[in-house]
C-alpha positions as CSV (number, residue, x, y, z in Angstrom):
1,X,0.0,0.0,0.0
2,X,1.3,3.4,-1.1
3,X,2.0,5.8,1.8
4,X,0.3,9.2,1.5
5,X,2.1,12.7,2.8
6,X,-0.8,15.4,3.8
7,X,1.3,19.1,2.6
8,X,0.4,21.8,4.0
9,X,1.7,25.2,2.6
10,X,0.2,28.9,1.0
11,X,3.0,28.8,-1.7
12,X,2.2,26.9,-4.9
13,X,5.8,27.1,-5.6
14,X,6.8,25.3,-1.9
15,X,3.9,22.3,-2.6
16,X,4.6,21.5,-6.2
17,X,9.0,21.1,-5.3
18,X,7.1,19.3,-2.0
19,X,4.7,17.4,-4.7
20,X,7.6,16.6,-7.0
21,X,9.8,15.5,-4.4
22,X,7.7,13.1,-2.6
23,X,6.2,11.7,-5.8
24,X,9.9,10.6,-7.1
25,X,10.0,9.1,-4.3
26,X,6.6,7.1,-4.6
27,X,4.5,8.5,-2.3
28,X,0.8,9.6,-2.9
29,X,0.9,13.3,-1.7
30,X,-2.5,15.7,-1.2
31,X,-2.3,19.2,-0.2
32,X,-3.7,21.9,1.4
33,X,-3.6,25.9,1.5
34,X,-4.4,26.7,4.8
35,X,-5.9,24.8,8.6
36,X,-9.2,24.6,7.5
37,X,-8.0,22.7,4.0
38,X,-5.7,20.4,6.0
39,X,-8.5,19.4,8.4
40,X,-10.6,18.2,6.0
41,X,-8.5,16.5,4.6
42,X,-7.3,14.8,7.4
43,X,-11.1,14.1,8.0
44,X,-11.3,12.5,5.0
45,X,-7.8,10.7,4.1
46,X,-5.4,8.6,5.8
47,X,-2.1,9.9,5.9
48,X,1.0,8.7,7.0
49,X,3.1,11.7,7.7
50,X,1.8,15.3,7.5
51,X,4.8,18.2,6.3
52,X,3.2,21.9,7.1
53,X,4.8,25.1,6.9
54,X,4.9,27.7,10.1
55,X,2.9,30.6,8.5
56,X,-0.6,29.7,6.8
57,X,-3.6,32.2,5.8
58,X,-5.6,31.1,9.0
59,X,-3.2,30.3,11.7
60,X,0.4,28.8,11.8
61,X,1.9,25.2,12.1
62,X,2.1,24.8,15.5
63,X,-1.4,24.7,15.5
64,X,-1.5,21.8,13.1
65,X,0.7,20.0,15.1
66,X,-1.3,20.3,18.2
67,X,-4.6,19.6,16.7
68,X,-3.0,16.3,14.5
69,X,-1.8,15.2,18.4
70,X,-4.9,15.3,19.9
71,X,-6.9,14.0,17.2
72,X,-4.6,11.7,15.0
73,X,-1.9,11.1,17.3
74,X,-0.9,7.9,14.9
75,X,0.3,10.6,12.0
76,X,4.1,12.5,12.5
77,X,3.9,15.8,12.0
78,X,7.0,17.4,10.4
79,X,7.6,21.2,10.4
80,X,9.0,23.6,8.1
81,X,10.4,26.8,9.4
82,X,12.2,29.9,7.8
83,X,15.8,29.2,8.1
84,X,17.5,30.5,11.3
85,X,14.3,30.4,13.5
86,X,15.9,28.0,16.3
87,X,13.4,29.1,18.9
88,X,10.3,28.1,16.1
89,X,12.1,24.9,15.3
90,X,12.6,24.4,19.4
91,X,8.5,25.5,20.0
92,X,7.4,23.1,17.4
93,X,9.3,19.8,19.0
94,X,7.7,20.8,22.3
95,X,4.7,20.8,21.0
96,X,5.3,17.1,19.6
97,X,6.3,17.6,15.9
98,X,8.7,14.8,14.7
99,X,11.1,16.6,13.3
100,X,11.5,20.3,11.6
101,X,13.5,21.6,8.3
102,X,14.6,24.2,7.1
103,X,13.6,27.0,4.3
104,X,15.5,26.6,1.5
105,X,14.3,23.1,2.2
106,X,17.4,20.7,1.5
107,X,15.9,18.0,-0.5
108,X,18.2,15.4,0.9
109,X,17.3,16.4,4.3
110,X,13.6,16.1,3.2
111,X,14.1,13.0,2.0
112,X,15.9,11.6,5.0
113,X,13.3,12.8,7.4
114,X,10.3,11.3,5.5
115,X,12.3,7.9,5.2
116,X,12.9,8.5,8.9
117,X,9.3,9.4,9.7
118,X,8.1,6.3,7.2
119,X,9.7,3.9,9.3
120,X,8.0,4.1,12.8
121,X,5.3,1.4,12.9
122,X,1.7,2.9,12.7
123,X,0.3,1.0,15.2
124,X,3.1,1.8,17.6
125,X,2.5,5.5,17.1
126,X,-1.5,5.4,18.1
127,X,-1.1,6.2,22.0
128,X,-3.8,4.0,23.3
129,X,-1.7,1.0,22.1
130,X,1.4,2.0,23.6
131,X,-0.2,2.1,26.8
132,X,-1.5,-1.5,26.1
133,X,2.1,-2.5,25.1
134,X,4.4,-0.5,27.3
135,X,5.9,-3.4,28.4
136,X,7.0,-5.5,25.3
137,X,7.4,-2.0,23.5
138,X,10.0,-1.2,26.2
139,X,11.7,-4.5,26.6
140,X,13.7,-5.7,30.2
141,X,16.2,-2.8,30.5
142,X,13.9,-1.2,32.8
143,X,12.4,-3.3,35.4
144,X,9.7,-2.0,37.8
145,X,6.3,-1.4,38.3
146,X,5.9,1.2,40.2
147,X,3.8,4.5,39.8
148,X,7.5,6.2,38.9
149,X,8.8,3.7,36.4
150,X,5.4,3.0,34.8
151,X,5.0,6.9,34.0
152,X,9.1,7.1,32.7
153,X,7.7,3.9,30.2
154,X,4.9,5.9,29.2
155,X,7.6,9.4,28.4
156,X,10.0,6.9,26.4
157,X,7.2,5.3,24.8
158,X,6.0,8.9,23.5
159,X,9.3,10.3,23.2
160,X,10.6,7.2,20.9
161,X,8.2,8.9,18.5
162,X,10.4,12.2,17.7
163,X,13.1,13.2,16.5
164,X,13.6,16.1,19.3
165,X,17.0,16.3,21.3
166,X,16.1,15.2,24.7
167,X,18.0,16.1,28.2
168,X,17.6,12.5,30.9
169,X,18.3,13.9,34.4
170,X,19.0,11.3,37.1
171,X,21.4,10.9,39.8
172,X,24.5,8.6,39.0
173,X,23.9,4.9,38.7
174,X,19.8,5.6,38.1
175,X,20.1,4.1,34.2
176,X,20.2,7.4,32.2
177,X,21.9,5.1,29.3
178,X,19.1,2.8,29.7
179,X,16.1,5.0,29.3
180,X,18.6,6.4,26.4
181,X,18.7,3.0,24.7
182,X,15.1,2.5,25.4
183,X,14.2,5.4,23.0
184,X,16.6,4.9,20.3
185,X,15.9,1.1,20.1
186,X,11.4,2.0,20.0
187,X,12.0,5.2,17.5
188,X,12.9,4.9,13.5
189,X,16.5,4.7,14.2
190,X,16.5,1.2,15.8
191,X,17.9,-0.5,13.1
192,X,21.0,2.0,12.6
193,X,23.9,2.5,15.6
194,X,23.3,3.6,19.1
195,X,26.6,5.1,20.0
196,X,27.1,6.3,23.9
197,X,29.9,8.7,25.2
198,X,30.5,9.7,28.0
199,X,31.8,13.6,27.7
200,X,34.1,13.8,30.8
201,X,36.2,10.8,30.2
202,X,37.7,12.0,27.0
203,X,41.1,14.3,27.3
204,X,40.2,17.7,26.6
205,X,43.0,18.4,23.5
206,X,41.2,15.3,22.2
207,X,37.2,15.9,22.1
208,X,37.0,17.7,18.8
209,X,38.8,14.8,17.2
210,X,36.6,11.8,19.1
211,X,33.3,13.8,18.2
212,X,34.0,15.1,14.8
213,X,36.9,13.0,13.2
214,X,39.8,14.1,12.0
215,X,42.4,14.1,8.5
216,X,45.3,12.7,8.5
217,X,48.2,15.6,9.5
218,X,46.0,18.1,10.9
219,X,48.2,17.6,14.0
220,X,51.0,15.7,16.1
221,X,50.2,11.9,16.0
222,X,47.1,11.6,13.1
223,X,48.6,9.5,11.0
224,X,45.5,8.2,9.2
225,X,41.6,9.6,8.7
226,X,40.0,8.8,11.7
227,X,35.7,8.9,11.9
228,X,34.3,10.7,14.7
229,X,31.0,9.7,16.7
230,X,28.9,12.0,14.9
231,X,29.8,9.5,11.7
232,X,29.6,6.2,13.6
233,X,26.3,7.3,14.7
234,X,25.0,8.5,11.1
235,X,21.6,8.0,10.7
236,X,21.0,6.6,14.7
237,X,21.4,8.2,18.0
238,X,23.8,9.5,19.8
239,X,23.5,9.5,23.5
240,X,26.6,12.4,25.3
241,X,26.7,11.6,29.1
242,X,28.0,14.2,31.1
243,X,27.2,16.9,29.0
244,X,28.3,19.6,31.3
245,X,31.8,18.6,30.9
246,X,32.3,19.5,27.4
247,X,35.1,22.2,27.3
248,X,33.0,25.4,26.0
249,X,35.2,26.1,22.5
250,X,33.8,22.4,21.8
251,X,30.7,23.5,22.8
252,X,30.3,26.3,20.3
253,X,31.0,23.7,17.7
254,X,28.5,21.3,18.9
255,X,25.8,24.1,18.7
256,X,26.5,24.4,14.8
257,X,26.0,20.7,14.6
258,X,22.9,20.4,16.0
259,X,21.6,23.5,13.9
260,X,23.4,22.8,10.6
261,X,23.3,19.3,10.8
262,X,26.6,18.8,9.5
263,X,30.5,18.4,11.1
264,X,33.6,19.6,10.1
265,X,36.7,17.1,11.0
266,X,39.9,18.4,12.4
267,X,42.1,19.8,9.7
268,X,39.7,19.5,6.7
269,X,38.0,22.4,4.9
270,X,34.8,20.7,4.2
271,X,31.5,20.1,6.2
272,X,30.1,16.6,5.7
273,X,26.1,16.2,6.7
274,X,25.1,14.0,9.0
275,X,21.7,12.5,10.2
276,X,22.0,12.3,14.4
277,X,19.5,12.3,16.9
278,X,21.3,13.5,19.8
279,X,20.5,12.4,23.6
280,X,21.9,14.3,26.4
281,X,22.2,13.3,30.3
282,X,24.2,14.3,33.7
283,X,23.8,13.8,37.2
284,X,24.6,18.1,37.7
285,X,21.5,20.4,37.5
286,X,22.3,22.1,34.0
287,X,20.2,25.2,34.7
288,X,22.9,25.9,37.7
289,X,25.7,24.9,35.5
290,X,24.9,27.8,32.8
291,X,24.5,29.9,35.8
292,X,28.0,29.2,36.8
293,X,29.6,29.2,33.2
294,X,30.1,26.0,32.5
295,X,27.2,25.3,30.0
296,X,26.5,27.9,27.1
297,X,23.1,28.9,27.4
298,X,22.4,28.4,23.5
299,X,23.5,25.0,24.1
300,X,20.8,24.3,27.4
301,X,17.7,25.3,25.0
302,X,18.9,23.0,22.1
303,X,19.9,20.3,24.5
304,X,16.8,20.5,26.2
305,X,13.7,20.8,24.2
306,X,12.3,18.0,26.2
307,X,13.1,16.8,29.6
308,X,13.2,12.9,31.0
309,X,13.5,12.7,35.0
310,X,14.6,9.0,35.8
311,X,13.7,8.5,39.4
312,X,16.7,7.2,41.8
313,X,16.1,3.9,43.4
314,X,14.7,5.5,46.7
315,X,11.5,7.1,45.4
316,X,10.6,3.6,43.9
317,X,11.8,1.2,46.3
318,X,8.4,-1.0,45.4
319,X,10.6,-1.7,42.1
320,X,13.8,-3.8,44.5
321,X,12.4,-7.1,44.8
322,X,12.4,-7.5,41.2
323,X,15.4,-5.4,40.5
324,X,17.0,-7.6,42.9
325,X,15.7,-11.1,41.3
326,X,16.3,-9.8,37.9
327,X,19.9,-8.8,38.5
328,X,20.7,-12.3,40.0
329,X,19.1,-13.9,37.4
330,X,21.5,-12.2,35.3
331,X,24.8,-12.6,37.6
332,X,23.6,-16.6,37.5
333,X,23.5,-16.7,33.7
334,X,27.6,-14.8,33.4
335,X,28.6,-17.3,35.5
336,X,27.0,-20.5,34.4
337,X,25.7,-21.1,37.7
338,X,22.1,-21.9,40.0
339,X,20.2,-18.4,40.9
340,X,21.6,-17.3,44.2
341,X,18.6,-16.8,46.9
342,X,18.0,-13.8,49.1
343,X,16.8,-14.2,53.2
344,X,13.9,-12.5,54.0
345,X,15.9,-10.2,56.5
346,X,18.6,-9.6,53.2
347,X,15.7,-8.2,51.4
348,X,14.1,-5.9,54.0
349,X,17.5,-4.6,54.5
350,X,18.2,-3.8,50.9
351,X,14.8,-1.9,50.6
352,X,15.2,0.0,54.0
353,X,19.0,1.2,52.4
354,X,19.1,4.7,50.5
355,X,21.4,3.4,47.3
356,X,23.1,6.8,46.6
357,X,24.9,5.1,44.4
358,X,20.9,3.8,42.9
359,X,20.9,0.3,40.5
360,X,24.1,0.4,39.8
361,X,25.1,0.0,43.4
362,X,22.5,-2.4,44.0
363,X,24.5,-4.4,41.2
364,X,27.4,-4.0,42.6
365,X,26.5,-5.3,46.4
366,X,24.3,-8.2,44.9
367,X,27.7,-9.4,42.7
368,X,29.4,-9.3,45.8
369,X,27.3,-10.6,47.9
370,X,26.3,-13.5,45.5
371,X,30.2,-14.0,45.3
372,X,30.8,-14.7,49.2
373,X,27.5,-16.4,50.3
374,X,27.0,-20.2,51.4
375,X,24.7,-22.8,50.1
376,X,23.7,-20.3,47.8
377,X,21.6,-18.1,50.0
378,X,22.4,-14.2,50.4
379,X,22.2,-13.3,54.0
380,X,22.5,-9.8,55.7
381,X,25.9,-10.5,56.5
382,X,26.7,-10.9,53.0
383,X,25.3,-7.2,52.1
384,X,28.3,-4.7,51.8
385,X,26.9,-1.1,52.1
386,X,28.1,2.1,51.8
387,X,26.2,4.2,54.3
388,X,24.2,2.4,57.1
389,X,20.5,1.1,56.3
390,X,17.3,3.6,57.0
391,X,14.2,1.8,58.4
392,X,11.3,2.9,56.4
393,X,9.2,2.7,59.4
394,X,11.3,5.5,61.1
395,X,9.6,9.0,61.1
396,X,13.2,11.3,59.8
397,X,10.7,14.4,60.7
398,X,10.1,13.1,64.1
399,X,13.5,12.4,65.7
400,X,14.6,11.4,69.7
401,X,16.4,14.3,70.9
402,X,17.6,12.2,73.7
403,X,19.7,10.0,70.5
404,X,23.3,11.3,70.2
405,X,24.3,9.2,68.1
406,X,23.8,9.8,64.4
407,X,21.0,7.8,62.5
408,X,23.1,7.4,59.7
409,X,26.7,7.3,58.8
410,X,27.8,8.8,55.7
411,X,30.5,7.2,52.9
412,X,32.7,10.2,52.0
413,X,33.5,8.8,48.9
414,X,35.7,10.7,46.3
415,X,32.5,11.3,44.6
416,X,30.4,12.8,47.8
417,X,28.8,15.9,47.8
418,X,27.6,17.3,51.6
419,X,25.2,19.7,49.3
420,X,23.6,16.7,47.3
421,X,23.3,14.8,50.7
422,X,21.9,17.4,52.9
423,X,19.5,17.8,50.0
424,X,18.2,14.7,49.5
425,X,17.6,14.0,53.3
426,X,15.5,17.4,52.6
427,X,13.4,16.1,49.8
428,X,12.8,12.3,51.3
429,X,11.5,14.2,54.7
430,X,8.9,16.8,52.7
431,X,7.9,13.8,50.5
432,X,7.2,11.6,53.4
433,X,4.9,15.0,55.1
434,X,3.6,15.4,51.9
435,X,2.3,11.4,51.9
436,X,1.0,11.6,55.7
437,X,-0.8,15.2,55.1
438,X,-2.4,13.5,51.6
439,X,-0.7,16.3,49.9
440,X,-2.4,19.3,52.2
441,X,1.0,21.2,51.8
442,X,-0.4,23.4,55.0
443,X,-1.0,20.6,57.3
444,X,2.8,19.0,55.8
445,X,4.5,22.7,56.6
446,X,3.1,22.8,60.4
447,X,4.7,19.0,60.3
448,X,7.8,20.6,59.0
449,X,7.9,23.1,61.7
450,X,8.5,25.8,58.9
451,X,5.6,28.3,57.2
452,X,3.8,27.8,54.1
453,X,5.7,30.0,52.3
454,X,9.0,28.4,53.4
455,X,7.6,25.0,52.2
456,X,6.4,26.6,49.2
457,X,9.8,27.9,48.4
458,X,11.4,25.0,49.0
459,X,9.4,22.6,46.8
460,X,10.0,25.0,44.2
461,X,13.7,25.3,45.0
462,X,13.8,21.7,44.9
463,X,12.0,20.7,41.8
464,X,9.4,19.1,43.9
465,X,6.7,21.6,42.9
């Protein structure tokens, strides 16, 4: 069955390239003038990718793209903008367009973004099947079932659907790189390379070269062509952990990337295109490190059209058990050996514990643990942790001021922050007034023992707002 492209555009000129285009490429095309052209037709047709421009008769394109989401959420919606208007391009992602080019459209460019569009299944677009299918869709890399995870499913499931650059916050160790993975491997690009870097292990003299390539001579040691990761990651994803670490001349250059869609290579005098969907993440709060200089602000609003919070393991401690069983399961498999088992009292310890370090430390104690065990059964004993357990059933709000010993004792690691602790002992104690108020913030401050406006300020201080 032929697929049919709605076009939506007041210039003659712009739908018949758009008409001759798309037809040499076999595709059925219809077009339209203005909104109230494209709705009917969209009333009437079944499309499988709309292309509208940002200025019509009787609205703009944004509108199009709103109205398409709510009512034929199954159809991508691609958006084309005069050239140089990032903050249009960067409003119509938000809004949930696919993808976005640019006037003097780039026929190439067209054509890779229809192909792209083309690709994603149509069933896995309609929203009410995702939800049906989060689980398959999504596949084991993140295991849980909790209120928390079940809603991150639900973003990746939505966001696999774009083409928009995408900023995953999340403490260390919370599987940023998996929720990554996730959306490359449910969007169009799942069949070309997923390529991961993480920004603040690479030498400094050297990031230019690892992201863009370089000739052979353009300095001391390149004795050969070399690709970068922008070409290994041509028409896939490419996920840049630690993000706040780039060095800021780099930076600059990864700004014209992302808006030209092309790289230079060290040394050469010609810009090759490339086809990149770029993922972002780091554990720092990127908003504070643009404050401080580290980030260009450019940079933040083209890194972050869209933002994907991954919970730490201690807001969804529900999701353990089976972290815990799926992880062993896995440590059993590497080593060709049974399933180690987990005591009762090794179980309730692990979900009482705070895992600063989140999964990834969870992993780490279970492969230890499953290491140095008897008879195959993890005990408490076994369990190596950082920082000592927290009972869940202790009130931290409502303290014995009689106790002088501390409840807790802190691992000063070489990665430990005092500020990131002192804050997250904040947050779990307003969360946990929060839960015994029911969310009556007045009844939680008088809990507190602080004002409403001082809670109010601090849940927006905190993010918790």
């Amino acid at each position: 069955m032929t697929n049919r492209i709605l076009i939506v555009d007041d210039e003659p000129d712009i739908r018949e390239l758009l008409e001759i285009t798309l037809g040499r490429m076999s595709l059925a095309t219809n077009s339209a003038k203005d909104l109230a052209s494209a709705r009917h037709l969209l009333s009437t047709e079944n499309f499988n990718l709309c292309l509208t421009d940002m200025r019509l008769p009787d609205g703009d394109g944004i509108e199009l793209v709103e109205y398409i989401q709510k009512e034929y959420n199954q159809i991508p919606v691609a958006v084309i903008t005069a050239h140089g208007t990032t903050e249009t391009a960067i409003k119509a992602l938000k809004s949930g367009a696919f993808d976005f080019v640019s006037k003097p459209v780039d026929l190439q460019k067209l054509r890779d973004l229809v192909n792209s569009a083309l690709r994603l299944p149509q069933e896995q677009q309609d929203e009410k099947f995702l939800k049906k299918n989060l689980s398959p869709l999504i596949g084991p890399s993140i295991t849980g079932q909790s209120s928390r995870v079940v809603k991150l499913r639900e973003q990746i499931a939505k966001l696999a659907r774009s083409q928009a650059p995408i900023y995953i916050s999340g403490e260390s160790g919370s599987g940023k790189e998996l929720a990554a993975r996730a959306i490359h491997q449910h969007s169009s690009r799942s069949k070309a390379p997923f390529v991961a870097v993480n920004c603040g292990a690479i030498p400094r003299d050297l990031v230019e070269s690892e992201l863009f390539g370089h000739i052979k001579g353009s300095f001391t040691g390149a004795d050969s062509d070399k690709q970068g990761l922008f070409q290994a990651a041509h028409g896939g994803t490419l996920f840049l952990d630690e993000i706040a670490d780039l060095p800021l001349h780099t930076q600059v250059k990864l700004l014209r990337v992302i808006q030209e869609k092309s790289i230079r290579p060290v040394g050469s005098q010609k810009e090759e295109a490339v086809d990149v969907r770029i993922l972002s993440a780091t554990h720092k709060n990127l908003a504070k490190e643009v404050e401080i200089g580290n980030l260009r602000q450019d940079l933040y609003f083209r890194l972050n059209v869209i933002e994907l919070a991954v919970p730490s393991l201690r807001k969804r401690k529900d999701d353990i058990p089976e972290l815990t069983l799926n992880i062993l399961q896995k440590i059993a498999k590497e080593n060709s050996a049974e399933v180690c088992k987990l005591s009762n009292e090794a179980l309730d310890a692990l979900v009482e514990y705070r895992f600063p370090g989140n999964v990834r430390e969870l992993e780490n104690i279970l492969q230890r643990a499953a290491t140095l065990c008897e008879e195959n059964l993890i005990q408490v004993s076994n369990l190596e942790f950082i920082s000592a357990p927290i009972s869940t059933s202790m009130n931290p709000i409502e303290t014995d001021s009689s106790n002088t010993e501390p409840a807790e004792s802190v691992g000063l690691g070489d990665d430990f922050s005092l500020e990131k602790h002192l804050e997250s002992i904040e947050i779990e104690a307003i969360e946990k007034a929060l839960e015994e108020t029911r969310w009556n913030k007045t009844a939680a401050a008088k809990k507190l023992g602080m004002s409403f406006r001082s809670l109010r300020y601090r849940l927006k201080k905190l993010g918790l707002d």
